[in-house]
C-alpha positions as CSV (number, residue, x, y, z in Angstrom):
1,X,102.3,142.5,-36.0
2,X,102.6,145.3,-39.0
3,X,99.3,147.6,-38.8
4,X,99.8,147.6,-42.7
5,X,97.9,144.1,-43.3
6,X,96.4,143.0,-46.8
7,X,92.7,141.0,-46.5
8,X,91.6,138.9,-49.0
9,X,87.6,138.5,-49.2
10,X,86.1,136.4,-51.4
11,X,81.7,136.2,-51.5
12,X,79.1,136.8,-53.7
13,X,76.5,135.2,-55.8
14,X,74.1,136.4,-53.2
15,X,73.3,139.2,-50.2
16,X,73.5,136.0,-47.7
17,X,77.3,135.6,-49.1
18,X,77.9,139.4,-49.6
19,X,76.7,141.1,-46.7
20,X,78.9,139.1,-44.3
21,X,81.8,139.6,-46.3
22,X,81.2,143.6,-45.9
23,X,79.8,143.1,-42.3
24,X,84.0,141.0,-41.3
25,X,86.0,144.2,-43.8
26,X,84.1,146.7,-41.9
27,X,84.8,145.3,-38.1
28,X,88.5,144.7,-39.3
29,X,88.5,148.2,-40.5
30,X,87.9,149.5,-37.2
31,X,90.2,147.4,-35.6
32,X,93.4,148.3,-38.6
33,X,92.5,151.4,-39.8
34,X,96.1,151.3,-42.6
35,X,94.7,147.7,-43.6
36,X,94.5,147.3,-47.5
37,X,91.5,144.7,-48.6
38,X,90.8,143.8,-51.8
39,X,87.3,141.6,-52.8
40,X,87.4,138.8,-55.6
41,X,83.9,138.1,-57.1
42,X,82.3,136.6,-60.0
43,X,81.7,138.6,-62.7
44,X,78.5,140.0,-63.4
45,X,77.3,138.7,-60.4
46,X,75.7,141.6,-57.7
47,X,79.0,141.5,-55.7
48,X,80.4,143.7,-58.6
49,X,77.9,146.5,-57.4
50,X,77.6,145.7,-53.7
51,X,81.5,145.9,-52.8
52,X,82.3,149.2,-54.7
53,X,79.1,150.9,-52.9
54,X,80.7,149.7,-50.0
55,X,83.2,151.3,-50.3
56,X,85.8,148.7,-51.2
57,X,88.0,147.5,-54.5
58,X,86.8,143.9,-55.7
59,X,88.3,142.0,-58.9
60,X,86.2,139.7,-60.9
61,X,86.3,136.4,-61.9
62,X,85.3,134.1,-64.9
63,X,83.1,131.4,-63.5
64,X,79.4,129.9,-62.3
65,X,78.4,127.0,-60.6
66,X,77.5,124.2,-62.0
67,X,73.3,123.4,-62.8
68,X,71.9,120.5,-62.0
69,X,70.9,119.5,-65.6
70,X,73.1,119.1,-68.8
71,X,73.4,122.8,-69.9
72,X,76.1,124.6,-72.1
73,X,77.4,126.5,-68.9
74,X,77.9,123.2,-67.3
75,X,80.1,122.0,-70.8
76,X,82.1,125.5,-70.3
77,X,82.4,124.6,-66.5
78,X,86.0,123.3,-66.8
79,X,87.4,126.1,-68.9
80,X,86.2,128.7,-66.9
81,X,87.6,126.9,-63.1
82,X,90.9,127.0,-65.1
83,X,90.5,130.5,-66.3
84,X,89.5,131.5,-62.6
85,X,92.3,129.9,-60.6
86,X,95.0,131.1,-63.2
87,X,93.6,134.7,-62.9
88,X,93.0,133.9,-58.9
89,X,96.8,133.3,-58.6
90,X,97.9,136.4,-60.1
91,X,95.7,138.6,-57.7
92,X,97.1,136.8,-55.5
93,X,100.5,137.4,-56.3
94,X,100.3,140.9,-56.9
95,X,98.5,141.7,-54.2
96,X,100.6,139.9,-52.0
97,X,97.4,138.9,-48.8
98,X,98.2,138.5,-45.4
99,X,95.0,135.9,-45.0
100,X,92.3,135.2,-47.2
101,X,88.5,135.2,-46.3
102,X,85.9,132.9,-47.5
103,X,81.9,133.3,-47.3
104,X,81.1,131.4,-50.2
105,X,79.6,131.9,-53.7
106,X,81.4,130.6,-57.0
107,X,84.7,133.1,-56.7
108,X,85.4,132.0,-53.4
109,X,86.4,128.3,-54.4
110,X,89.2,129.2,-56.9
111,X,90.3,132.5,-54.8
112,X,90.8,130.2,-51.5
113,X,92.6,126.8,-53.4
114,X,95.3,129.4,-54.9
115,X,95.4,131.3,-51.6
116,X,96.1,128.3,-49.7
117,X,98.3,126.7,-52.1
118,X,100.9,129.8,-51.9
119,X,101.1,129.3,-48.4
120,X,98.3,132.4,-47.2
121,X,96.0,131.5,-44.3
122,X,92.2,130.6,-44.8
123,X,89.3,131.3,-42.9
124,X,85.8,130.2,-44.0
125,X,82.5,131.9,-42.7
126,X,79.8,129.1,-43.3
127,X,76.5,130.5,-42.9
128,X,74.0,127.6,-43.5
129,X,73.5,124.4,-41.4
130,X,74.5,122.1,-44.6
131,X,77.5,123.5,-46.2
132,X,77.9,123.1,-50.4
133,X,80.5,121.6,-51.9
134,X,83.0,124.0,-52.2
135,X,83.2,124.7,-48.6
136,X,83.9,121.6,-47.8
137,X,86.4,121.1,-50.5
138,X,88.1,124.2,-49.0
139,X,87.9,123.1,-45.1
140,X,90.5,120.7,-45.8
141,X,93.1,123.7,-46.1
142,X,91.0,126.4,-44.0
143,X,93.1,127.5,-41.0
144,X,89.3,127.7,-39.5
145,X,85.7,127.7,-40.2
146,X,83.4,130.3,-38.4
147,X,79.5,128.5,-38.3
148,X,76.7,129.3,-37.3
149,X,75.0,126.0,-36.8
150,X,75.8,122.9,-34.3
151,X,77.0,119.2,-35.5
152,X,78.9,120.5,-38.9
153,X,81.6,118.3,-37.4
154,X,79.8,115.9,-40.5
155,X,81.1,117.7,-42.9
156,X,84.4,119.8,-41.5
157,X,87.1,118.9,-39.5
158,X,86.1,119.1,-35.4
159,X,89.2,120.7,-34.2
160,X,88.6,123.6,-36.9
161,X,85.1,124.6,-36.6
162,X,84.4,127.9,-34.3
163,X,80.7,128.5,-33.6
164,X,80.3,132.2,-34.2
165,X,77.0,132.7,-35.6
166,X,76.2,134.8,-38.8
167,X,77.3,138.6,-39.1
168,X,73.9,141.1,-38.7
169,X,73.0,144.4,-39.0
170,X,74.2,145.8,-35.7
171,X,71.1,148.1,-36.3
172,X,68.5,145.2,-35.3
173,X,70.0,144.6,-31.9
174,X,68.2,147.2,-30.5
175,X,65.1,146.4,-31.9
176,X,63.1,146.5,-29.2
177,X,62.6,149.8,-28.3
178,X,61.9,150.7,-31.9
179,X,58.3,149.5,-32.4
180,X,57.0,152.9,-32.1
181,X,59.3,154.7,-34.4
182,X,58.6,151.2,-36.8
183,X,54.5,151.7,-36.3
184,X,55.0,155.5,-37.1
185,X,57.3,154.9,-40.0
186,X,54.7,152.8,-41.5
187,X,52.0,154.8,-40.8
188,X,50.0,151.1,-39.5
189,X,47.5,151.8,-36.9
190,X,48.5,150.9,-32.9
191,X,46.0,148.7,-31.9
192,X,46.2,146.1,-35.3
193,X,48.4,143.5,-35.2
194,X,51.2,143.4,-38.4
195,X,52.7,140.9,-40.5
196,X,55.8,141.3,-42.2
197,X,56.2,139.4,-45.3
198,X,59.9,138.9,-46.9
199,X,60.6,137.1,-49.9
200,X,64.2,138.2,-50.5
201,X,65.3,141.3,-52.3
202,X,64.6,139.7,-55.6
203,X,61.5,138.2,-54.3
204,X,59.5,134.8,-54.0
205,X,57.3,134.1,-56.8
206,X,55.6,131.3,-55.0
207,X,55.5,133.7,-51.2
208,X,53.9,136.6,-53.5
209,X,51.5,134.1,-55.2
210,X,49.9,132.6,-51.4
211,X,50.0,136.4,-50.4
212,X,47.6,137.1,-53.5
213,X,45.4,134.6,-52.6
214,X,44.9,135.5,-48.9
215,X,44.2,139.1,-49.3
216,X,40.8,138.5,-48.5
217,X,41.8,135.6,-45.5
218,X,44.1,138.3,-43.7
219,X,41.6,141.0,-44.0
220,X,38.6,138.4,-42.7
221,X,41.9,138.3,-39.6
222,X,42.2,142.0,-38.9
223,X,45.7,142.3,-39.1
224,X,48.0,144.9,-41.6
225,X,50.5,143.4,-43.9
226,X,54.0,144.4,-44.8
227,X,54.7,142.7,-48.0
228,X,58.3,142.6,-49.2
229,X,57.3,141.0,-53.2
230,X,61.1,141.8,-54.9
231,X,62.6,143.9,-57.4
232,X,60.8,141.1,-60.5
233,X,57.6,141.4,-59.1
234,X,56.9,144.7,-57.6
235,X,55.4,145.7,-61.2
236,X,53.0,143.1,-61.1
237,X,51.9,143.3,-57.1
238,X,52.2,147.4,-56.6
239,X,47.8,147.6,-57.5
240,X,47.2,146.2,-54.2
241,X,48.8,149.5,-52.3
242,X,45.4,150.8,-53.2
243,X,43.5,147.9,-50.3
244,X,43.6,149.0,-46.6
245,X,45.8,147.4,-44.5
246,X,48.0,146.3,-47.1
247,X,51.7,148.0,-48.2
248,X,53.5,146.5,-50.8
249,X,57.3,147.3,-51.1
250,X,60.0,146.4,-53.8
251,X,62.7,146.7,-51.2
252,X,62.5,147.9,-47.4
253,X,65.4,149.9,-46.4
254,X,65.1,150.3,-42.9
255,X,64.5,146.5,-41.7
256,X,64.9,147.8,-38.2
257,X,62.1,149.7,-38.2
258,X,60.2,147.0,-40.3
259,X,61.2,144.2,-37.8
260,X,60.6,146.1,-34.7
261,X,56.9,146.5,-36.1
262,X,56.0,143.5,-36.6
263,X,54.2,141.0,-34.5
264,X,54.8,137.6,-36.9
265,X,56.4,137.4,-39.8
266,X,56.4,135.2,-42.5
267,X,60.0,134.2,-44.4
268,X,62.5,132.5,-46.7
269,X,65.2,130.6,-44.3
270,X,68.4,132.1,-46.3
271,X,71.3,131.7,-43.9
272,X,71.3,135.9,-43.0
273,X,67.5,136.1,-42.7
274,X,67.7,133.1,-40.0
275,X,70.3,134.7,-38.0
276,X,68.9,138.2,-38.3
277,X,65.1,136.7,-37.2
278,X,67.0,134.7,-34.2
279,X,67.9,138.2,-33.1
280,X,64.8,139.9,-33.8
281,X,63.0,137.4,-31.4
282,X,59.2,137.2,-33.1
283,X,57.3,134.5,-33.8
284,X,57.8,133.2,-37.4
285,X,56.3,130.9,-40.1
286,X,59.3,129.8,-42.6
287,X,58.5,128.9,-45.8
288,X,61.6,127.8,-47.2
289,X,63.1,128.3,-51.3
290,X,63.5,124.3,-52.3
291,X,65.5,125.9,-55.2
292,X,68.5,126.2,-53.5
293,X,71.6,124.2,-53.3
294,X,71.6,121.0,-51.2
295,X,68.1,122.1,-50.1
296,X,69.9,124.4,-46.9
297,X,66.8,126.6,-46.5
298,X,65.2,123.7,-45.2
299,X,67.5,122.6,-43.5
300,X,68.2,125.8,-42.1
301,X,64.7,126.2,-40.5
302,X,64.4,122.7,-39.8
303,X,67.2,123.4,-37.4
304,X,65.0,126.1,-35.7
305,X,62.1,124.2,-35.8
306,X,63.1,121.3,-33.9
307,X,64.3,123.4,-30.9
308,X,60.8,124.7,-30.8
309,X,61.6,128.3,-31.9
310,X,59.5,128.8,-35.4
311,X,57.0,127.3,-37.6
312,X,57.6,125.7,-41.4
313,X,55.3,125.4,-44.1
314,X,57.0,123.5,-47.4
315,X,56.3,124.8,-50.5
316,X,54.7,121.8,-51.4
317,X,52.1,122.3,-48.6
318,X,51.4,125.8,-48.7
319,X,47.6,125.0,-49.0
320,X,47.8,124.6,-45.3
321,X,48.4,128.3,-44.6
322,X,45.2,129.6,-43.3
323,X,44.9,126.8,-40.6
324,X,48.6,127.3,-39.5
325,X,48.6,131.2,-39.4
326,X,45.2,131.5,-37.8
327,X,45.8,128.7,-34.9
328,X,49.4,131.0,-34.3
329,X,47.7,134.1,-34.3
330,X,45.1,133.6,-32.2
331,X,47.5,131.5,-29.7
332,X,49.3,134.3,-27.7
333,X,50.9,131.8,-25.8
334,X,52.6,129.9,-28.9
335,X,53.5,133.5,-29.8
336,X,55.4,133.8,-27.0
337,X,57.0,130.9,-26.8
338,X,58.4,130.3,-30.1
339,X,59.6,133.9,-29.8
340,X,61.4,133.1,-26.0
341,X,62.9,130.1,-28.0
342,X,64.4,131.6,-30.9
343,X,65.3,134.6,-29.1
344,X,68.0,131.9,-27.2
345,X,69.3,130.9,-30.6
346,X,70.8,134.5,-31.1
347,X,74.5,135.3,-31.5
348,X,74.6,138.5,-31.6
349,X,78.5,139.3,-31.3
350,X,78.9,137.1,-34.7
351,X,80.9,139.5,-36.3
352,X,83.3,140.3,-33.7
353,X,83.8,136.8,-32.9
354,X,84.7,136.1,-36.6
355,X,87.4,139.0,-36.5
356,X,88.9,137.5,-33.0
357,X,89.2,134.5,-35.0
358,X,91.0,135.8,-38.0
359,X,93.1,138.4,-36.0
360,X,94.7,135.6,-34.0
361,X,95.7,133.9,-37.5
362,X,97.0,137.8,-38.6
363,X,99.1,137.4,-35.1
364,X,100.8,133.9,-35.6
């Protein structure tokens, strides 16, 4: 095989889309050091800024998804899934790929139906246990599909799917023997136990709200708090710094150390987060975005939560916090075992495994 290759990645729309897409150019890097890649997002979406800091070129394309109520982006829809495949065929024709990559977001549709039109191979990473529509538009031409979740033989063809997890930091698989370094980064005291709180990078409005409310409640527990509110809402939470026990972040940048501190932690069920806390290993309340597509955060931690390896608290039922977080706290041995179980739900070679995958195809 030539050691020149040309990758095609298409994924944006959001870090659980992005940061897999990096995580499979990076490992292929490494293994084809003269390999060219070039990334195809939507415009003015965050893959436009990721990718470059990455290190990589990316193209952008005209188009959104379509919203669940009559809007004028929804009347525009049509012109701009024209506009994108047109201007996804010449990309694809200049730049001439040896395979294309999918791990979804709105560019990833038009970029792999023109991709597998002219004959290039697909690969699809699907990271969430109920795929969207486009991926399952695009499995009917994808060479394979790379998964992290069992029984998507529902919705893909069997003799395509590959279970290889979701690509991680390779930072949090050593975890384990960072709880020190994490305690000391944190300045938290050794003897308290800490809760990490993570509402995505742009934040959970209705996470940061119930974390408002139980200042008091998780003082009245003795426990410190790591609160992750977002970029939109570190303005308005940033005061409560000033309390003891409590830290209040807009973004954490070293997870590792923030994970390795921790004793529970409290999370959205995005796709990435899922796999990363399946790595991670400690016990963990989800409290899943219902403003997703197709509902897949709940499904996604429904899937944990029925082998036994987390708790969930709907949105809808948040008033039930207290009860659930004190009864899990104070149970060492529910501790334990929900962090035994989800520790068993782990693929940590994800990445690697994805690459096998698409080298074979690069091989053919």
């Amino acid at each position: 095989m030539k050691q020149s290759i040309n990758i095609l990645i298409s994924g944006g729309g959001t870090g659980g889309h992005i940061y897999p897409a990096i995580a499979i150019a990076n490992e292929i890097k490494v293994r084809y050091p003269n390999a060219n890649f070039l990334f195809v997002g939507a415009k003015d979406k965050m893959e436009m800024e990721k990718v470059p800091q990455a290190g990589y070129e990316i193209k952008g394309l005209w188009i959104s998804g379509i919203q669940r109520k009559l809007t004028l982006d929804n009347i525009s829809f049509p012109f701009k899934l024209i506009h994108s495949l047109y201007n996804a065929l010449k990309i694809i024709n200049k730049f001439k790929p040896d395979i294309a990559i999918g791990t979804g977001g709105f560019a990833s549709g038009p970029t792999l139906i023109m991709a597998a039109r002219k004959g290039v191979p697909t690969v699809i990473q699907e990271q969430n246990s109920y795929p969207g529509i486009t991926n399952k538009l695009l499995s009917k031409k994808a060479k394979n599909i790379c998964v992290a979740y069992d029984h998507l033989e529902r919705f893909f063809p069997l003799d395509k799917i590959i279970k290889t997890g979701n690509p991680v930091r390779q930072d949090l698989l050593c975890i384990h023997s960072k709880k020190q370094d994490g305690k000391t980064f944190f300045k938290l005291e050794k003897t308290k136990k800490t809760i990490l709180i993570l509402g995505g990078s742009l934040g959970a409005r209705k996470i940061n709200e119930l974390v408002e409310r139980n200042l008091g409640f998780f003082k009245s527990q003795k426990v410190q708090v790591i609160w992750q509110c977002g970029k939109f809402y570190f303005e308005e939470y940033q005061k409560y710094n000033t309390l003891t026990d409590i830290q209040v972040h807009q973004f954490i940048n070293r997870m590792d150390f923030a994970y390795a501190a921790a004793d529970l932690i409290i999370s959205r069920a995005g796709a990435s987060s899922v796999s990363e806390l399946c790595i991670v290993g400690k016990p963990v309340i989800f409290i899943p975005s219902p403003n997703v597509a197709e509902d897949h955060q709940t499904k996604n931690a429904k899937s944990i939560v029925d082998k036994h390896a987390a708790l969930m608290i709907n949105e809808s039922d948040l008033e039930t916090f207290p009860v659930v977080f004190e009864s899990l706290i104070k149970d060492t041995g529910k501790q334990e075992s929900l962090s035994e179980n989800i520790k068993e739900l782990a693929l940590p070679s994800a990445t690697k495994d994805i690459v096998d995958t698409i080298e074979k195809l690069l091989k053919k």
